[in-house]
N, C-alpha and C positions, 0 to 999 in steps of 0.2 A: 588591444584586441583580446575579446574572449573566446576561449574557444572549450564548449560544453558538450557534456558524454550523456547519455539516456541510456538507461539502465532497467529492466522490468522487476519488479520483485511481486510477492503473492502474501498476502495476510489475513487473517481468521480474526473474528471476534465474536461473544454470544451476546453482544448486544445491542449492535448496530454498525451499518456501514460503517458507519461517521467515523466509531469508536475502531474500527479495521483498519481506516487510513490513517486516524491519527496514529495508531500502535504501530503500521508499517514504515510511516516515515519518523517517527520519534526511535526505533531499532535501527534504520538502515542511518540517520545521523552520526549513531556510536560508534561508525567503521566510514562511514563519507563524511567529508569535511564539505559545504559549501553549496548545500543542495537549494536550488532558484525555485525548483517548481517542480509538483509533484500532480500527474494526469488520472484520474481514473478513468481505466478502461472497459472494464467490465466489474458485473458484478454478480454475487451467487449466492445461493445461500445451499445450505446442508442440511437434510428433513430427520429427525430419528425416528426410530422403530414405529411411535405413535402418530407419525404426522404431522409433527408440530414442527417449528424451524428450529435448529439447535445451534446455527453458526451461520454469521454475514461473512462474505468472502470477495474482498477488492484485488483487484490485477490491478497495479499502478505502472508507471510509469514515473520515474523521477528524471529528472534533470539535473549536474550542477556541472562546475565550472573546473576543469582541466588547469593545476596550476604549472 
């Protein structure tokens, strides 16, 4: 029997969601061993001074496994 922990973390990138989830759950690997599945929750992004978008921003969720 497994038994799995969910965890929320928050990550930034200036160049795409994509590129925020991959960067949050390739970070949070280096300190979790064993992670099953990783949720995106939300998403944001960050505007600067001139309007333009200057950061994608994913609230994850991960999952992994309690050894």
């Amino acid at each position: 029997m497994a038994v799995m922990k969910v965890i929320e973390i928050l990550s930034e990138s200036p160049k795409s969601w994509e590129d925020a989830t991959a960067k949050g759950i390739e970070k949070a690997s280096k300190s979790l061993k064993g992670i099953k599945s990783a949720w995106v929750q939300s998403q944001s992004v960050t505007i600067d001074d001139k309007g333009k978008v200057s950061g994608y921003r994913v609230n994850l969720k991960l999952s992994f496994e309690v050894l």
